[in-house]
N, C-alpha and C positions, 0 to 999 in steps of 0.2 A: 460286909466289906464292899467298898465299891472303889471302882478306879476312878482315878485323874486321866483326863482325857490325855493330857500330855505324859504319860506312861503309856500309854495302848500300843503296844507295836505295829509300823504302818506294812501291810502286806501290799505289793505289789505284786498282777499277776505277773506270770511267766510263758512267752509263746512255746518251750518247750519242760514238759515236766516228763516224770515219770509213771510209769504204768497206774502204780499204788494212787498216785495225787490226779492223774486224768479219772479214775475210777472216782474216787471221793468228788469228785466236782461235775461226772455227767449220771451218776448213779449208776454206772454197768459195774458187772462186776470184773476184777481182775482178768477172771479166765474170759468172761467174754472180749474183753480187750482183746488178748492172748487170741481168740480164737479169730476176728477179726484181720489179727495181721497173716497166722498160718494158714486163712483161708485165700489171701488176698484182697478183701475185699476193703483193706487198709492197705496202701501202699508204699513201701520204702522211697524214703524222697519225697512224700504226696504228704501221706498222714504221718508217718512215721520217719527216724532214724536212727540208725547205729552210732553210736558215740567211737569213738578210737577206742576207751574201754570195753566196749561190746555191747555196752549197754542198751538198750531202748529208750528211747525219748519219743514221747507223743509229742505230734505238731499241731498244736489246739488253734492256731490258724486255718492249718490244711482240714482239722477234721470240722472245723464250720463250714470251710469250703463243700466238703465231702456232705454236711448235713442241707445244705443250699442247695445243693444238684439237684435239676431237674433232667426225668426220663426224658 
């Protein structure tokens, strides 16, 4: 079976996703995200943010930013 191009649904990225979707797309795992932000070495506002539901939302901007830093 093969698709029609004109079926393929278009994905566009997203500068904020969540934990699960920022893992699938840099290859860490979950917990390493997780541990990342509890250690601080992801910052609220920076890499990261809290949604009003409380949620986390990675900021795939800020963490290119964060991967561009030099010492």
């Amino acid at each position: 079976m093969t698709m029609d191009v004109t079926t393929q649904p278009f994905i566009q990225s997203a500068r904020f996703v969540t934990i699960r979707l920022c893992a699938a797309m840099t290859g860490l795992s979950p917990a390493a995200i997780e541990k990342r932000i509890e250690r601080g070495i992801w910052l609220e506002n920076k890499e990261w943010r809290r949604g009003r539901d409380g949620r986390i939302w990675i900021d795939t901007k800020g963490i290119e930013a964060w991967v561009l830093e030099t010492e």
